[in-house]
N, CA, C and O atoms as a GROMACS GRO file, in nm:
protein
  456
    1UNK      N    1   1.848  -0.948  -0.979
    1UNK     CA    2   1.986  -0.978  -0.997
    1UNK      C    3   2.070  -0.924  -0.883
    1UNK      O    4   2.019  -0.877  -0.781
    2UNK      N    5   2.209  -0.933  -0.904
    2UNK     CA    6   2.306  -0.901  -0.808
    2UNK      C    7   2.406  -0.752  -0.853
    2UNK      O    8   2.486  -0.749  -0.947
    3UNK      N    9   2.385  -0.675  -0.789
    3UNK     CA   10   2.347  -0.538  -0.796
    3UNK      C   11   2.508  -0.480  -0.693
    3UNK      O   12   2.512  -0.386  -0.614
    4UNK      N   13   2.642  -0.592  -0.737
    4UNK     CA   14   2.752  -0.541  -0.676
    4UNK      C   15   2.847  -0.473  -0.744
    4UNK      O   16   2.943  -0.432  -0.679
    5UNK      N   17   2.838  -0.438  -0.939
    5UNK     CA   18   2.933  -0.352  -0.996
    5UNK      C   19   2.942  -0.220  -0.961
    5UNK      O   20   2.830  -0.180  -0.993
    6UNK      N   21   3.011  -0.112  -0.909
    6UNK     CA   22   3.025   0.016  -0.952
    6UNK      C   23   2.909   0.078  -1.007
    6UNK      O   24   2.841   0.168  -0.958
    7UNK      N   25   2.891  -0.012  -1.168
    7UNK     CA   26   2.834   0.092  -1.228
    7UNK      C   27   2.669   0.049  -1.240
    7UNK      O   28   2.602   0.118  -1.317
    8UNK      N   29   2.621  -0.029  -1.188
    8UNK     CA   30   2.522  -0.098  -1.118
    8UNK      C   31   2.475   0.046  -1.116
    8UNK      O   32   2.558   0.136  -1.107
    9UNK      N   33   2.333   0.072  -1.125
    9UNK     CA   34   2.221   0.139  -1.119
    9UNK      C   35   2.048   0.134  -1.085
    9UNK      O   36   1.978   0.032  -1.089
   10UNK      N   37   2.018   0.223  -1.062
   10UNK     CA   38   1.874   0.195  -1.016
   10UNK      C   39   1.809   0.365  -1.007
   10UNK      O   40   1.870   0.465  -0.969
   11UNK      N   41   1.679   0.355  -1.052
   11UNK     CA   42   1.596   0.487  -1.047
   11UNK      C   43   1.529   0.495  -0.939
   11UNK      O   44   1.539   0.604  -0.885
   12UNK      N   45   1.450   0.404  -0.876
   12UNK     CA   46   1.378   0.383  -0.810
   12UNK      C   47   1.377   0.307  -0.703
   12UNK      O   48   1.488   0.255  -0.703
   13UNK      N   49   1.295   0.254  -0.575
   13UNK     CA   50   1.302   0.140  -0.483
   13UNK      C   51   1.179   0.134  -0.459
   13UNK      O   52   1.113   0.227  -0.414
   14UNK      N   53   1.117  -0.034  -0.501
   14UNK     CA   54   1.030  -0.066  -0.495
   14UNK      C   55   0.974  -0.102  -0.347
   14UNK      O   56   1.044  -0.053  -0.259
   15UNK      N   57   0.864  -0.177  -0.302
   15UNK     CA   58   0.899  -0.260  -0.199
   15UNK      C   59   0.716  -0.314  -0.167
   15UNK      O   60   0.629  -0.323  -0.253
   16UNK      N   61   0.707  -0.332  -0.077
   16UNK     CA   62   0.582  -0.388  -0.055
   16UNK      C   63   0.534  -0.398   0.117
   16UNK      O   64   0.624  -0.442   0.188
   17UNK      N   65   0.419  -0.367   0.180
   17UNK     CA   66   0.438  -0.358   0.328
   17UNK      C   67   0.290  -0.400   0.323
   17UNK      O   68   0.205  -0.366   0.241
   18UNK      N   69   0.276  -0.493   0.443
   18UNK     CA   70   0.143  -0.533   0.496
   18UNK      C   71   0.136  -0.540   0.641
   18UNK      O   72   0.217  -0.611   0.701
   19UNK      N   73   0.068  -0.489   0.690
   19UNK     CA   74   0.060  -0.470   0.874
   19UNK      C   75  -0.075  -0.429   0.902
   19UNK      O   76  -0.162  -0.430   0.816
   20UNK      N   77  -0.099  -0.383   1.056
   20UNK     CA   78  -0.216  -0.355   1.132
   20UNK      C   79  -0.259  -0.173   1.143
   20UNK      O   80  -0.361  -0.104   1.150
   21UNK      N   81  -0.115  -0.156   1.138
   21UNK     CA   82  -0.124  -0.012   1.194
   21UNK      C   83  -0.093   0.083   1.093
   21UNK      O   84  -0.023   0.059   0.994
   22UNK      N   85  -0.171   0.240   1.132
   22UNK     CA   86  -0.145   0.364   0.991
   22UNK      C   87  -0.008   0.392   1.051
   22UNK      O   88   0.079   0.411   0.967
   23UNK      N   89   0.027   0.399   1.169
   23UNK     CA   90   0.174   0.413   1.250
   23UNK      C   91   0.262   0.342   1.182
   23UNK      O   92   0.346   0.386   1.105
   24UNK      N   93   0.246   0.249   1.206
   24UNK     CA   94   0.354   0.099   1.137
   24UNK      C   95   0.370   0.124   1.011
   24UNK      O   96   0.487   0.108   0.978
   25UNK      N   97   0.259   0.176   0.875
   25UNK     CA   98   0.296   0.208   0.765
   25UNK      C   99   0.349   0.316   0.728
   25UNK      O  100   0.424   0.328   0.632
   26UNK      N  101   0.306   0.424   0.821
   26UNK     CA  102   0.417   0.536   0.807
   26UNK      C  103   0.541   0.545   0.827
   26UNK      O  104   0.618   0.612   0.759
   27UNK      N  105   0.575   0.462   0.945
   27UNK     CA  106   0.729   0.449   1.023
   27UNK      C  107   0.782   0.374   0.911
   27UNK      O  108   0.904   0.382   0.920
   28UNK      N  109   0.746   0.297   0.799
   28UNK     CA  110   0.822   0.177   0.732
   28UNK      C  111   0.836   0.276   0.630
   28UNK      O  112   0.944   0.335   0.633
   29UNK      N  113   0.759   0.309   0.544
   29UNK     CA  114   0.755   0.412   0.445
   29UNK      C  115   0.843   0.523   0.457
   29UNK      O  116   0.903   0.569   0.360
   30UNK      N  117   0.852   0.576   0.595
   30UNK     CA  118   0.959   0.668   0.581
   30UNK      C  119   1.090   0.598   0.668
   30UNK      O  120   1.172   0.687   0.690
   31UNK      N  121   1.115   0.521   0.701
   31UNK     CA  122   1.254   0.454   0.724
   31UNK      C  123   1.276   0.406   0.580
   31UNK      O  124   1.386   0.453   0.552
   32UNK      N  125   1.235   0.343   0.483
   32UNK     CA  126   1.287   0.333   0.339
   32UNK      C  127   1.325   0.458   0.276
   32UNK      O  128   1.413   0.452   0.190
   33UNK      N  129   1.275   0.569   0.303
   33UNK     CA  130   1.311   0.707   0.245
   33UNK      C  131   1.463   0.770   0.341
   33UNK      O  132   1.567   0.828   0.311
   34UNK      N  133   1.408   0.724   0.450
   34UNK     CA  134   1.528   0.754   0.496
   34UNK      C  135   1.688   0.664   0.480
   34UNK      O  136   1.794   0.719   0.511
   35UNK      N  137   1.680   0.535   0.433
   35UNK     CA  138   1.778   0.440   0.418
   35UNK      C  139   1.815   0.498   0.258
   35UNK      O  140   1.930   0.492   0.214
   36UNK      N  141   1.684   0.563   0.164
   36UNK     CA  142   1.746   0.579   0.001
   36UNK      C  143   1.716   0.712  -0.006
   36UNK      O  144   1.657   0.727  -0.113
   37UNK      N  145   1.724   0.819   0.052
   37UNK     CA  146   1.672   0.972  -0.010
   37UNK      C  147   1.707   1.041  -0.126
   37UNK      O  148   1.664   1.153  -0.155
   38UNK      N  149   1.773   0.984  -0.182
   38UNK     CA  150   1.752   1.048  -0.326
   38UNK      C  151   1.707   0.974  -0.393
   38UNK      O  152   1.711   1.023  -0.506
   39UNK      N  153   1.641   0.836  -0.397
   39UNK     CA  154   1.529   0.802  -0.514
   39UNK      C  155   1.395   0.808  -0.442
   39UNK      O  156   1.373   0.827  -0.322
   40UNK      N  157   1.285   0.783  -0.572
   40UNK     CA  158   1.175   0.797  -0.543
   40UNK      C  159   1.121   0.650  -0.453
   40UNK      O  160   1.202   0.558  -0.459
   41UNK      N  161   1.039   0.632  -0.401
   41UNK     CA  162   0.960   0.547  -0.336
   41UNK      C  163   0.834   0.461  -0.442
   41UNK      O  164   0.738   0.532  -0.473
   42UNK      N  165   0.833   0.386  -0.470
   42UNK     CA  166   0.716   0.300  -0.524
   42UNK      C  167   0.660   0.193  -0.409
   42UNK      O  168   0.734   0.114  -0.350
   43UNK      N  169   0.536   0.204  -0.390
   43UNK     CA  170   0.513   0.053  -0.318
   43UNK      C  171   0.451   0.052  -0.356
   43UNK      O  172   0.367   0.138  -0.383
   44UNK      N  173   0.465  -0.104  -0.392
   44UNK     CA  174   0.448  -0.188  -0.502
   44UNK      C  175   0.332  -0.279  -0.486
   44UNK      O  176   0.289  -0.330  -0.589
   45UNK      N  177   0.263  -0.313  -0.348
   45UNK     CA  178   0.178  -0.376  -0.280
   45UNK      C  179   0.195  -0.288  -0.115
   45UNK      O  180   0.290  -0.237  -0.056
   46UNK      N  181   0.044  -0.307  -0.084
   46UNK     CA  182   0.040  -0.245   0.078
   46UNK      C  183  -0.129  -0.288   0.071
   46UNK      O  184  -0.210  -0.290  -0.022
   47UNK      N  185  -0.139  -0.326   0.230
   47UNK     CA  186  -0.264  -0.341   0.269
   47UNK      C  187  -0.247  -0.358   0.459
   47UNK      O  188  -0.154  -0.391   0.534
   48UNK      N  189  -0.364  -0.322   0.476
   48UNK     CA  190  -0.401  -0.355   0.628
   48UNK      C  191  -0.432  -0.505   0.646
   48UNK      O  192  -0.513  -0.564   0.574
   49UNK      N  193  -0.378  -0.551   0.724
   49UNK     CA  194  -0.434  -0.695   0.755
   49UNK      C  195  -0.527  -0.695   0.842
   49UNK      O  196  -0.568  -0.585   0.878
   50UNK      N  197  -0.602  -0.849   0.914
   50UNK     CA  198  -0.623  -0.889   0.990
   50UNK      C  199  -0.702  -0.829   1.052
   50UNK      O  200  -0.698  -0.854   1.173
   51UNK      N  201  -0.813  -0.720   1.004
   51UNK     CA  202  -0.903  -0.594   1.056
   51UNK      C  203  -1.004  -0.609   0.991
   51UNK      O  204  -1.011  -0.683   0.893
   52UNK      N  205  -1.099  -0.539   1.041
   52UNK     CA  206  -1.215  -0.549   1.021
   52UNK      C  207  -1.260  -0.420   0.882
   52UNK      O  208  -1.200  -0.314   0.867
   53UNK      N  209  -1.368  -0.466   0.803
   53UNK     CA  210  -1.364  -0.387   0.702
   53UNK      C  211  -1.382  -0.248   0.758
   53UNK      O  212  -1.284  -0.180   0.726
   54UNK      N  213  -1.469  -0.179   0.830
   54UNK     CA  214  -1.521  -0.096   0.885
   54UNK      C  215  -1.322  -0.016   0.948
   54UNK      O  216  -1.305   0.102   0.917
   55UNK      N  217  -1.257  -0.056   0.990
   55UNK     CA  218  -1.131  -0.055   1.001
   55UNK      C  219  -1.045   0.008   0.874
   55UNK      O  220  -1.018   0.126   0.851
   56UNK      N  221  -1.014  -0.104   0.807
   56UNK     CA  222  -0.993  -0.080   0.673
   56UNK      C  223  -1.000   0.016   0.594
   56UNK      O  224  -0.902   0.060   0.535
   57UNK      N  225  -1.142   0.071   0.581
   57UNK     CA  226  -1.207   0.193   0.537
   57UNK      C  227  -1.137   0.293   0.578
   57UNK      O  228  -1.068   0.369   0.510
   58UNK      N  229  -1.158   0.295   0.723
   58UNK     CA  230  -1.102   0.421   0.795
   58UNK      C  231  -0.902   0.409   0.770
   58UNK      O  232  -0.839   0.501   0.717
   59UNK      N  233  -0.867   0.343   0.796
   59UNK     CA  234  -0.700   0.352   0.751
   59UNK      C  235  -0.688   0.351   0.600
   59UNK      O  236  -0.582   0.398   0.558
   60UNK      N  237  -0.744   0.323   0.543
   60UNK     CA  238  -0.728   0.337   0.370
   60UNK      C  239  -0.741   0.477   0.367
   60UNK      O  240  -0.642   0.519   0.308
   61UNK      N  241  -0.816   0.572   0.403
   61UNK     CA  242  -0.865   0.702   0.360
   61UNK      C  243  -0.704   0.754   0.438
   61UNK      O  244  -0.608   0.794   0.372
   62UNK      N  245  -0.705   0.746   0.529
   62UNK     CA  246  -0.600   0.784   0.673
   62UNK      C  247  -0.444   0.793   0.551
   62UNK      O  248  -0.389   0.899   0.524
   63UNK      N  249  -0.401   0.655   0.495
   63UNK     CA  250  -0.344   0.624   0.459
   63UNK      C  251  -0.296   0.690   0.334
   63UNK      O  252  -0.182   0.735   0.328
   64UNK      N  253  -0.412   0.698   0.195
   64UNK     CA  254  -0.403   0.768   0.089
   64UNK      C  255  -0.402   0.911   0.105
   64UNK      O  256  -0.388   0.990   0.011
   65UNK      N  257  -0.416   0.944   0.224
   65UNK     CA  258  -0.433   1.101   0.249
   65UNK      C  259  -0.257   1.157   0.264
   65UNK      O  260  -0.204   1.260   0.222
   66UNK      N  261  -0.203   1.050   0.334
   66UNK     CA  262  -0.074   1.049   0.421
   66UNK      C  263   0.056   1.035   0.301
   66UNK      O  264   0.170   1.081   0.301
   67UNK      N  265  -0.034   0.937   0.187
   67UNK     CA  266   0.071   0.890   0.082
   67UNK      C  267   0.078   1.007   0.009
   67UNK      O  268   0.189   1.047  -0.025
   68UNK      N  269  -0.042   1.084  -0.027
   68UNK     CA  270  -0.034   1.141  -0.087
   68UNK      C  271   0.020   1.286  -0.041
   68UNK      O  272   0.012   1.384  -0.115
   69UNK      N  273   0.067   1.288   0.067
   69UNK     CA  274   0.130   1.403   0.092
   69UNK      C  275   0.322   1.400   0.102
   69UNK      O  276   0.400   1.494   0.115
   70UNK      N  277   0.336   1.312   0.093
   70UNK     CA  278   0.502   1.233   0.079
   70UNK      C  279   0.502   1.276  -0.075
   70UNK      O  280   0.418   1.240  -0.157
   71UNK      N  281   0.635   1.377  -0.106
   71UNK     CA  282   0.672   1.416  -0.218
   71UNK      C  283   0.762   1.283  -0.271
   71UNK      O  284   0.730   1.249  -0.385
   72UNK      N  285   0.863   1.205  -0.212
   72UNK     CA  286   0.919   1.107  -0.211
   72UNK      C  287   0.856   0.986  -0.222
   72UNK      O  288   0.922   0.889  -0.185
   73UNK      N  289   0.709   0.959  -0.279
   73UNK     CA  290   0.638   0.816  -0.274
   73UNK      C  291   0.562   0.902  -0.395
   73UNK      O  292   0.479   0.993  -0.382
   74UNK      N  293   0.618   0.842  -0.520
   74UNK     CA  294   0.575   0.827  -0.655
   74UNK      C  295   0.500   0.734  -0.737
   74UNK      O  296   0.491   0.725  -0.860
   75UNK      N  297   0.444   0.664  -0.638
   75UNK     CA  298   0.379   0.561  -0.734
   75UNK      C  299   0.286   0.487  -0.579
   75UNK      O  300   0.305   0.543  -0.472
   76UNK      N  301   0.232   0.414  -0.582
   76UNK     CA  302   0.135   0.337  -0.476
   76UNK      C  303   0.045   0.232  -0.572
   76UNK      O  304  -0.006   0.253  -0.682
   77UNK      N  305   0.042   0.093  -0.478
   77UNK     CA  306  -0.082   0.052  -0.566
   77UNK      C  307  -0.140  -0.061  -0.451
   77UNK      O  308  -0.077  -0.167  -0.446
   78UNK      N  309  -0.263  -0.044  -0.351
   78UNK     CA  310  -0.294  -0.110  -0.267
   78UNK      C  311  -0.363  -0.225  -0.327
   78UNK      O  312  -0.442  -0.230  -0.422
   79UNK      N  313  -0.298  -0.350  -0.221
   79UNK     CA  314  -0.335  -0.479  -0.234
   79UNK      C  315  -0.525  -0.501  -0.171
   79UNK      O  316  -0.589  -0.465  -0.072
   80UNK      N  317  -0.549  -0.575  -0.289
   80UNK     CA  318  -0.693  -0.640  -0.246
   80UNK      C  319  -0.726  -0.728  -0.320
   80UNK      O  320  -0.712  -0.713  -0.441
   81UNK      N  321  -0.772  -0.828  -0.274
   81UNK     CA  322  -0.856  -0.983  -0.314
   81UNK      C  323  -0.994  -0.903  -0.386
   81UNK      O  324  -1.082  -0.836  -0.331
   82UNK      N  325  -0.970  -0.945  -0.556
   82UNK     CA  326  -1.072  -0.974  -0.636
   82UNK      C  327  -1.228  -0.991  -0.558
   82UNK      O  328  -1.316  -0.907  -0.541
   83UNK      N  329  -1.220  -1.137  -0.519
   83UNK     CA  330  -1.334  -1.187  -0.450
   83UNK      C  331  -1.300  -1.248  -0.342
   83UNK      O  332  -1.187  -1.228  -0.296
   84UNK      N  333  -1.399  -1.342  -0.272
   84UNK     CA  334  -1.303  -1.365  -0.109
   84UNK      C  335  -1.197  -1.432  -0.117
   84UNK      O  336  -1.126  -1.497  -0.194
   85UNK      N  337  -1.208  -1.393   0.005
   85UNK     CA  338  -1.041  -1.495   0.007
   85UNK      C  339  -0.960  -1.403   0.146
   85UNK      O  340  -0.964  -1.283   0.170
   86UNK      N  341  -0.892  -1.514   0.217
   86UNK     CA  342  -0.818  -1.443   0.347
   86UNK      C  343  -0.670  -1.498   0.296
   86UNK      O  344  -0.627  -1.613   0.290
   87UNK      N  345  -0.637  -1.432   0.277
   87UNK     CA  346  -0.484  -1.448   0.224
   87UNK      C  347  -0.342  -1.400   0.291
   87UNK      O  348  -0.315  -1.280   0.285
   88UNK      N  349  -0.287  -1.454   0.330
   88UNK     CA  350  -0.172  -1.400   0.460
   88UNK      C  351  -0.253  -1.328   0.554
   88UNK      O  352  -0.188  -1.280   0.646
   89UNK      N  353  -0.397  -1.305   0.558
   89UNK     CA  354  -0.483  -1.169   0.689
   89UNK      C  355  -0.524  -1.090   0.616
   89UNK      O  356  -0.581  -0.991   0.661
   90UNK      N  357  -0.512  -1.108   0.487
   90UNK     CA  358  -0.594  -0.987   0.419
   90UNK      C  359  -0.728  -1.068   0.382
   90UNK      O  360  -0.743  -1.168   0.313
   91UNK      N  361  -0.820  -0.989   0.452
   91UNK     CA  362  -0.963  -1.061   0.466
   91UNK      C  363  -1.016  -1.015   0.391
   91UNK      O  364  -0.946  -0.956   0.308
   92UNK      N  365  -1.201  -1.009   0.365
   92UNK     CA  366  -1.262  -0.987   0.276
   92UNK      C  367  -1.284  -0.788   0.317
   92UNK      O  368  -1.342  -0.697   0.259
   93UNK      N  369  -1.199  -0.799   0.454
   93UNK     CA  370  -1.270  -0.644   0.462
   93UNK      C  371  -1.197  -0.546   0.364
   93UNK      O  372  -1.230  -0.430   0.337
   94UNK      N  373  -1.064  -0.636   0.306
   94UNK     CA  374  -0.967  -0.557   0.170
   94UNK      C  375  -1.028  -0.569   0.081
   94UNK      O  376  -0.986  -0.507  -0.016
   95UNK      N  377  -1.112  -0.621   0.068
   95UNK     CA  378  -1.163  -0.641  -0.082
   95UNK      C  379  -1.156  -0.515  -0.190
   95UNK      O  380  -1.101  -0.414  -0.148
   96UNK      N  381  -1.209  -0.511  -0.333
   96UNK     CA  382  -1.196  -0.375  -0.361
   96UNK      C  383  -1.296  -0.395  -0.466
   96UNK      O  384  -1.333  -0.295  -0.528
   97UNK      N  385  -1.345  -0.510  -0.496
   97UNK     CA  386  -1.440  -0.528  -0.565
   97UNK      C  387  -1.559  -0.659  -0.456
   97UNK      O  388  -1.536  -0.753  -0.380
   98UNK      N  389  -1.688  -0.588  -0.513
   98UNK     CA  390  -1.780  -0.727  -0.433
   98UNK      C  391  -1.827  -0.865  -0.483
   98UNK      O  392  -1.866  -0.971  -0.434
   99UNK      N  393  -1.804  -0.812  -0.604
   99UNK     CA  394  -1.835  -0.959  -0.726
   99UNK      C  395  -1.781  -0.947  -0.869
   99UNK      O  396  -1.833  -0.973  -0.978
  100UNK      N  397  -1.676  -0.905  -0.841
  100UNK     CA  398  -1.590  -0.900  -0.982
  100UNK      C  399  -1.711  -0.770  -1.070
  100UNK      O  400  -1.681  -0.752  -1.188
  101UNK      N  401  -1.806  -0.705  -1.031
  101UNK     CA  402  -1.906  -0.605  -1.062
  101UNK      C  403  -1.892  -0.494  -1.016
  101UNK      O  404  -1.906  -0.421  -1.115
  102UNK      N  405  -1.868  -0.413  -0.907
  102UNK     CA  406  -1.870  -0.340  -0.803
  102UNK      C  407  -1.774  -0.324  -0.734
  102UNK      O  408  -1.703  -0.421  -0.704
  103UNK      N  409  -1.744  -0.194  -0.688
  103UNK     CA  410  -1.657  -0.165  -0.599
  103UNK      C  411  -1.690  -0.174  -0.465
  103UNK      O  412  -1.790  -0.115  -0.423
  104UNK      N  413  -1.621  -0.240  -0.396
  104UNK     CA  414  -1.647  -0.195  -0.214
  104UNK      C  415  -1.630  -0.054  -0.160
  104UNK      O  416  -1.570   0.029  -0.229
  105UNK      N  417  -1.673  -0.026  -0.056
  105UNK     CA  418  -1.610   0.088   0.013
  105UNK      C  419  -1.451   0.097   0.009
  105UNK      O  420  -1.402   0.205  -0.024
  106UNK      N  421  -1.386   0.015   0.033
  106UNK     CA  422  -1.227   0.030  -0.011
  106UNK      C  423  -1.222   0.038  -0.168
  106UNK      O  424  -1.153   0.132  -0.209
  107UNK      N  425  -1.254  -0.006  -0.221
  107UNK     CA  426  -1.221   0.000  -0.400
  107UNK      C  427  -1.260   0.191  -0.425
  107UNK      O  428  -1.180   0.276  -0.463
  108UNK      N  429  -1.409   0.210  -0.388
  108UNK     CA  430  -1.421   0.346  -0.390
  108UNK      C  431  -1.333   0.432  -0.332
  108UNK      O  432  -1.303   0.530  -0.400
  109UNK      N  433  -1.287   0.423  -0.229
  109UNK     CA  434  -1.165   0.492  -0.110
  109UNK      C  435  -1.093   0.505  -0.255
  109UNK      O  436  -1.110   0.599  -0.333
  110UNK      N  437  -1.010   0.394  -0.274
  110UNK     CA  438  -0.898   0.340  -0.343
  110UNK      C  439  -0.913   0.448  -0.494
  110UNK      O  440  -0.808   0.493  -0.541
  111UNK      N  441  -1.009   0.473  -0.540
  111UNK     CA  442  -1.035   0.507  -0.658
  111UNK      C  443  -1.067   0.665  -0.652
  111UNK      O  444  -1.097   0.739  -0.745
  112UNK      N  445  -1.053   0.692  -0.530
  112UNK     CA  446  -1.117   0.834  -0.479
  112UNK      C  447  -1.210   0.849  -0.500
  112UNK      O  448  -1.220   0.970  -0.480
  113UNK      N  449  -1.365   0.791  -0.550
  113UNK     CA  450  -1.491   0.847  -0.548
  113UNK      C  451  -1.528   0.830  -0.405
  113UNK      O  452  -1.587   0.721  -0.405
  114UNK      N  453  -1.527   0.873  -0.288
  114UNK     CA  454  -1.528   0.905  -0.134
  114UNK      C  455  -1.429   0.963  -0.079
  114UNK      O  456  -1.431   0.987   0.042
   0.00000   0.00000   0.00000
């Protein structure tokens, strides 16, 4: 909706970010903290594009390490394709499951068992 009364409110700011770089997701993540600092941060979707799984792996860990040290980012929930599928660049190396059975190396990342 349209969010122009006075008494218009909000707890939170959602948002969603997809790019190449752990740089690029940090700089975005904290320019939103810096545009709202007194609410919390949710993102709502995030993934690496256009990279190779072996990639992926390594910025997912990079990444959840980084989120999780931001007192101001209360919530996270990374984007990944079920089964294949290249979707805006998110390739199969996002995946998070391998056959609707199994976790990938990102699903494990994702889940913290690694």
């Amino acid at each position: 909706g349209n969010c122009t009364s006075p008494s218009c409110s909000f707890d939170f700011i959602p948002f969603h970010w997809y790019g190449t770089s752990l740089s690029d997701f940090e700089t975005y993540v904290t320019n939103f903290h810096s545009l709202f600092p007194t609410y919390p941060l949710w993102i709502t979707e995030w993934q690496f594009t256009g990279i190779s799984s072996t990639a992926t792996t390594y910025l997912e860990k990079q990444a959840l390490q980084w989120l999780d040290a931001q007192n101001y980012v209360v919530r996270y929930a990374m984007f990944g394709p079920m089964n294949s599928a290249n979707m805006a660049g998110i390739t199969n190396g996002a995946m998070i499951t391998d056959d609707l059975s199994g976790l990938t190396n990102v699903g494990k990342i994702y889940a913290g068992l690694v």
